[in-house]
VEXDREN-2710 file (C-alpha; in Angstrom, 1 decimal):
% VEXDREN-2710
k/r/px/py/pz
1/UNK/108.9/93.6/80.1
2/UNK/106.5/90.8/81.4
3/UNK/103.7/91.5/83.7
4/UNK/102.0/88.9/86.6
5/UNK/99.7/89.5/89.1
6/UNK/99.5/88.5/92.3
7/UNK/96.7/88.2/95.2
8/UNK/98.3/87.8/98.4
9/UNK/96.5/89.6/101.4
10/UNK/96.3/93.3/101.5
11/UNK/97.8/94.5/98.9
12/UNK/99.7/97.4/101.0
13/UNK/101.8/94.6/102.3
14/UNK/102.3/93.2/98.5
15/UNK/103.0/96.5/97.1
16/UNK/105.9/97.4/99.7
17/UNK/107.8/93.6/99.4
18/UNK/107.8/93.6/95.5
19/UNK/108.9/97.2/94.8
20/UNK/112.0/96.1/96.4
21/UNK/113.3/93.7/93.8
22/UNK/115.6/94.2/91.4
23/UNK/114.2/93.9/88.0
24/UNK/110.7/95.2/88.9
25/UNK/109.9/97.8/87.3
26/UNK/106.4/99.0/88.5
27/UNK/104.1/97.6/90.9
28/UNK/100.3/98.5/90.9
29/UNK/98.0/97.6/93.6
30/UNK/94.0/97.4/92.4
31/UNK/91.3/94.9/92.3
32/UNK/90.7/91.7/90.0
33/UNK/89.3/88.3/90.2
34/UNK/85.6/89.7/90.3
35/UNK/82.9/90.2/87.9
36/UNK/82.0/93.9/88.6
37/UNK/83.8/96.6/86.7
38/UNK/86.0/99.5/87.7
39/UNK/85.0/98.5/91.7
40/UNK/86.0/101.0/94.7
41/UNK/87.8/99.8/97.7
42/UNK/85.0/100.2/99.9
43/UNK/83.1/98.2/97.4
44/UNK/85.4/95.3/97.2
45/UNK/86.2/95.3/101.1
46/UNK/82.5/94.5/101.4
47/UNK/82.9/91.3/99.7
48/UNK/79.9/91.8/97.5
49/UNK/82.6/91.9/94.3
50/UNK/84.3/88.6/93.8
51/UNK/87.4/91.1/93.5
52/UNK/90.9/90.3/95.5
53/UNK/93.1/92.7/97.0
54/UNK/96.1/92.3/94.4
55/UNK/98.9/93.6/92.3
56/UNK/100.0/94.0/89.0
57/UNK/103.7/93.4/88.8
58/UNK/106.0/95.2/85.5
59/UNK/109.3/93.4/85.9
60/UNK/112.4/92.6/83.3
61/UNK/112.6/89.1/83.0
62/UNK/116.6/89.1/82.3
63/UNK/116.8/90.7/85.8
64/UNK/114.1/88.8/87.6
65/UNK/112.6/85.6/86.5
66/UNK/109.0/84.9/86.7
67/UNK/110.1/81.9/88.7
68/UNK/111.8/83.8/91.4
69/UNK/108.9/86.3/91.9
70/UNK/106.4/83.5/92.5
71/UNK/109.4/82.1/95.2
72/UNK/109.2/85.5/96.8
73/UNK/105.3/85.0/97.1
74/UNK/105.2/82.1/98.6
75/UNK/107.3/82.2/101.5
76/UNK/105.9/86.1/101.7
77/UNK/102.7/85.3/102.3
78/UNK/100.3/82.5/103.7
79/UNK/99.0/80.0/101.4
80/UNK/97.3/77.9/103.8
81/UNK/95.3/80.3/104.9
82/UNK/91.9/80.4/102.7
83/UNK/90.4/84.2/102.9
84/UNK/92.5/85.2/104.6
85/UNK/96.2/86.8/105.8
86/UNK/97.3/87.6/109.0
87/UNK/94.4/89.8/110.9
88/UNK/92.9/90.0/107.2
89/UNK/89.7/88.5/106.2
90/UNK/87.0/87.9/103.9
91/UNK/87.1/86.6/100.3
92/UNK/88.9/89.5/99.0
93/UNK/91.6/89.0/101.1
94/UNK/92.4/85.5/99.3
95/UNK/95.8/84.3/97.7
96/UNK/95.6/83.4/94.1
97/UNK/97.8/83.4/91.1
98/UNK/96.2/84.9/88.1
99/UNK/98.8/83.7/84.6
100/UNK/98.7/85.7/82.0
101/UNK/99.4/83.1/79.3
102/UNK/100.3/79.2/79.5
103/UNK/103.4/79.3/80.1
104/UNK/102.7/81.1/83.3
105/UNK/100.3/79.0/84.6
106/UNK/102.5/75.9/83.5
107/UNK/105.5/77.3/86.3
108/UNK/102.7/78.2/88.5
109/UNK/101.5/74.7/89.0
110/UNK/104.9/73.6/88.8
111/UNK/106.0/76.2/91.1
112/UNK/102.8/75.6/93.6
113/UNK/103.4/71.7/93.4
114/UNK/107.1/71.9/94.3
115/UNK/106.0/74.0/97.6
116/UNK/103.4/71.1/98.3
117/UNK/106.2/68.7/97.8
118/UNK/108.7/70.1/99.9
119/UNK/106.6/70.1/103.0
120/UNK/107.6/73.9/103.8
121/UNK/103.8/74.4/105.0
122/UNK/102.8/71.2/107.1
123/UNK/99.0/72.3/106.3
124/UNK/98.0/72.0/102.1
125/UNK/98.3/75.4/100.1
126/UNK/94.9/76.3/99.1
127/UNK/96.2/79.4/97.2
128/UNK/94.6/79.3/93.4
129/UNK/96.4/79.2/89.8
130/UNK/93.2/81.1/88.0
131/UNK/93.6/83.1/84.2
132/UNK/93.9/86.6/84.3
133/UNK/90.8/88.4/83.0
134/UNK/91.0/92.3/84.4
135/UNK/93.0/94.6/86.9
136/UNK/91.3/97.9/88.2
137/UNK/93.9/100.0/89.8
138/UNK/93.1/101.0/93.3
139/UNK/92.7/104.4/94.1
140/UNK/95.6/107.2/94.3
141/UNK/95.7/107.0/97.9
142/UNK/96.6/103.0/97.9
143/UNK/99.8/103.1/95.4
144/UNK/103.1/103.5/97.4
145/UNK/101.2/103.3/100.5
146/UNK/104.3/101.8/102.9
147/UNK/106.6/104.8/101.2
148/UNK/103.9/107.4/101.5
149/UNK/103.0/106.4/105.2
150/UNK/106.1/104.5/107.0
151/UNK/105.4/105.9/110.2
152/UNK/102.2/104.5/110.6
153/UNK/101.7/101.3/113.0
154/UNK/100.1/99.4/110.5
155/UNK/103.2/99.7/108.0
156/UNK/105.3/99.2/111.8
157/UNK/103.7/96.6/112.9
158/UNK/102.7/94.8/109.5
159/UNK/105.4/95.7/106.7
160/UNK/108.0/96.3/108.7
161/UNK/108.5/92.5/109.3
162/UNK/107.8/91.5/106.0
163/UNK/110.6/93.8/104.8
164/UNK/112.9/92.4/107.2
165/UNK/111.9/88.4/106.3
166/UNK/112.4/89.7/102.3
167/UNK/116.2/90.7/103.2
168/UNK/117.0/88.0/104.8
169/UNK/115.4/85.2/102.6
170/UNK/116.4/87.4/99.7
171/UNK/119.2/89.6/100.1
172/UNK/120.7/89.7/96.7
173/UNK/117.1/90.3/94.9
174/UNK/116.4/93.6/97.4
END
């Protein structure tokens, strides 16, 4: 088993869209990027932490490359956006890539440079290729939000979409 993590937005949104791969194997959501440690979410949603909104991604790489998840991010979120996704903002809210050794962060640049190059996004990604240095698991009531509380608009309105552009983009990972 490998393990990446991911800042992309809320990480309710995250969460729900990678659980449905195949070869994932557990998907934490939590706080990292920041400087203070073992933060709450109502401390990091004030923006005083440095922390992101992220996940921690398990997944078996001879079902799922590390490749293919970072091709999943970047058409799942928005990484033109800086602070931000969707109705989402404030520095926690950012979009950044944190490698977990050097070979990561080699297909990370190579993976965010052949996005650039492609001209998918006609503004420039601003999401950032950073080393991983912690992960603080959110608390209880944040893990498996989207299957704990499907009926709420937020998961209607918000995930419910994102689902729906991961089996179409994707339909032989979900």
């Amino acid at each position: 088993m490998e393990t990446v993590t991911l800042a992309g937005g809320c990480f309710w949104c995250t969460e729900a869209i990678f659980k449905r791969l195949k070869g994932v194997e557990k998907v934490v959501s939590g706080y990292t990027g920041g400087n203070m440690e073992k933060p709450s979410y109502e401390q990091v949603s004030s923006g005083s932490t440095g922390h992101a909104e992220a996940i921690q991604i398990t997944f078996d790489p001879k079902i799922i490359t590390y490749k293919k998840l970072l091709d999943v991010y970047w058409h799942l979120i928005d990484p033109t956006t800086l602070n931000k996704q969707g109705a989402d903002t404030g520095e926690q809210y950012r979009s950044v890539i944190f490698y977990h050794d050097d070979e990561q962060k080699r297909i990370a640049e190579e993976s965010k440079k052949k996005l650039e190059q492609s001209k998918y996004y006609q503004d420039p990604i601003v999401t950032k290729i950073e080393p991983f240095q912690n992960f603080y698991p959110a608390e209880d009531y944040h893990q498996n939000y989207y299957e704990n509380h499907a009926d709420q608009p937020y998961c209607k309105i918000v995930i419910d979409p994102k689902i729906q552009k991961l089996m179409l983009k994707y339909p032989r990972l979900a």
